[in-house]
LOLO-295207 format. One record per residue: z, x, y of N, C-alpha, C in turn; residue in one letter. Coordinates in pm, whole numbers, plus 50000, padded with zeros to 5 digits. Each point is the difference from the previous one (the first is absolute). Layout:
N
ZXYZXYZXYA
...
***
This chain:
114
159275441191362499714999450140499674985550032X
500374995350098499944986150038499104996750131X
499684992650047499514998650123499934984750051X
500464997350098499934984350078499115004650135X
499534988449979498565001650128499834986850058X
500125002650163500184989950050499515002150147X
498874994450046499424998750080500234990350119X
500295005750139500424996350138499194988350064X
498245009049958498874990850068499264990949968X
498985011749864498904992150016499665004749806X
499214995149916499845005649874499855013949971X
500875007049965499345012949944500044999649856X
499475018449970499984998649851500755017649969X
500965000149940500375011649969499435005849888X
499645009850008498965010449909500185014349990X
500315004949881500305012449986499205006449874X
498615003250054498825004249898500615006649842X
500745008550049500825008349905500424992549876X
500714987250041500574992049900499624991849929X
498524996050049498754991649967501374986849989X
500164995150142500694989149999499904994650157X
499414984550026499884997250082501094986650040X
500674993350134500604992650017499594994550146X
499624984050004499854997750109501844995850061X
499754998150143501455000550091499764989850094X
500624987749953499674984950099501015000750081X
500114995850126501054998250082500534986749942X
501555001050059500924992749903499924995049848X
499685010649964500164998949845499985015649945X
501785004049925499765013849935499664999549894X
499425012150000499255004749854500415011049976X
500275004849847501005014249975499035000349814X
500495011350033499325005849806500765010449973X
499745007049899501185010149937499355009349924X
499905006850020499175011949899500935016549925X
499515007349948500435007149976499315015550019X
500085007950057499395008450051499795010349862X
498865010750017499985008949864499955012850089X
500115001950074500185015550088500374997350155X
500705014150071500584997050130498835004950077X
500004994350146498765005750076499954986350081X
498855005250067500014995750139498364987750019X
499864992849962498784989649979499904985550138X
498935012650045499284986950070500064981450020X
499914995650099499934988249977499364992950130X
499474986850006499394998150112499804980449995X
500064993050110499594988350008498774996749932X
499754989649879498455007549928499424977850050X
500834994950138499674984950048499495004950150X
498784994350013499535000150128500884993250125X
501185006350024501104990150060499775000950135X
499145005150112499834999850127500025011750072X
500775001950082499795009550135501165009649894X
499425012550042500835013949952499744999749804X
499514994349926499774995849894499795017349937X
499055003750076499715012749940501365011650028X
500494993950075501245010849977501444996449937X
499744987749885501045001649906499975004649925X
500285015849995500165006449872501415009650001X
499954995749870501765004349968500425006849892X
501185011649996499585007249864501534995449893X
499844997449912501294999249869500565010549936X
500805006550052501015012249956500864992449849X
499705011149869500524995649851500735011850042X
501704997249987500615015250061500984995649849X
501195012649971500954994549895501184991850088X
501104997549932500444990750052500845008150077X
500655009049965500245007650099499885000450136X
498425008750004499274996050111499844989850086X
500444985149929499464993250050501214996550082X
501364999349966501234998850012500395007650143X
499565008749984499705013950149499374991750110X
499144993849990498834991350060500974986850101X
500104997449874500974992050065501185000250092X
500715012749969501035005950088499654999250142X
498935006849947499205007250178499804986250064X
499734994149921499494985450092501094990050107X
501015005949874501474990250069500595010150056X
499775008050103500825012250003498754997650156X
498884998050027499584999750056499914985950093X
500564988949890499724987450114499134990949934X
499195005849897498874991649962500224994149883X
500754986250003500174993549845499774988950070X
500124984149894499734988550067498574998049979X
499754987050017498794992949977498585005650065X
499334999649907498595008350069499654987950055X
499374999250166499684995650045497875001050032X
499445012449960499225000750032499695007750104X
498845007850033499415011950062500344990250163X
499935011350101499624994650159498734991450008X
498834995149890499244990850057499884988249896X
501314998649955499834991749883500474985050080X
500484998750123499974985150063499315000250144X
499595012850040498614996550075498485003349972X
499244997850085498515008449976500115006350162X
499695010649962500045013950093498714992250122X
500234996050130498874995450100500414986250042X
500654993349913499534985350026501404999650056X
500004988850133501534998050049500634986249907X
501085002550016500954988049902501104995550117X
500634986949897501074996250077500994996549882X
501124999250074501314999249904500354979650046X
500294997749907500064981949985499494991950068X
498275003750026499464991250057500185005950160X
500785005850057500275006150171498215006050006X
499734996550142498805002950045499325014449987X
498745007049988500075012949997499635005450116X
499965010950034499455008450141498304994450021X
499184994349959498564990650076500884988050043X
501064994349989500444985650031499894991149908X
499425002849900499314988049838500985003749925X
500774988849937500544995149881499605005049890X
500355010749903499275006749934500444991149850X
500414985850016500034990249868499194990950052X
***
């Protein structure tokens, strides 16, 4: 089993208690490890970096399926639309409240938000 981890924002840390294996996740820089699983099932996982707003709600679970299974997974995915580069959740390039602007263009108060 492989994994590349690569972070949009801000530092996280991928953590999956189960595996007693921890990985921090720097923006622009990937990080990947490789393990080998000893049973199939369904193990917890969660941001274990104090990374900001919504922090407490990165938690994520790691499906060990056979390959089979996993092959199925995949079908469904391309069969549905969903292949291509993970880009990251809906608040992974804003913070939920605060107004933004796109290249420097003014925001709705009138202030230059660079």
């Amino acid at each position: 089993m492989n994994f590349r981890l690569h972070s949009p924002d801000v530092i996280h840390s991928f953590w999956v208690p189960s595996f007693y294996f921890k990985m921090d996740v720097i923006p622009g820089r990937e990080n990947s490890f490789s393990m080998t699983p000893t049973r199939y099932g369904v193990f917890a996982g969660r941001c274990a970096e104090l990374c900001g707003f919504l922090h407490s709600e990165m938690l994520f679970q790691v499906h060990v399926v056979t390959q089979s299974q996993f092959e199925a997974h995949l079908r469904s995915l391309k069969a549905a639309g969903q292949t291509g580069v993970v880009l990251g959740g809906r608040n992974s390039d804003t913070v939920e409240g605060l107004e933004t602007s796109v290249q420097g263009l003014e925001t709705g108060s009138g202030e230059s938000s660079r």
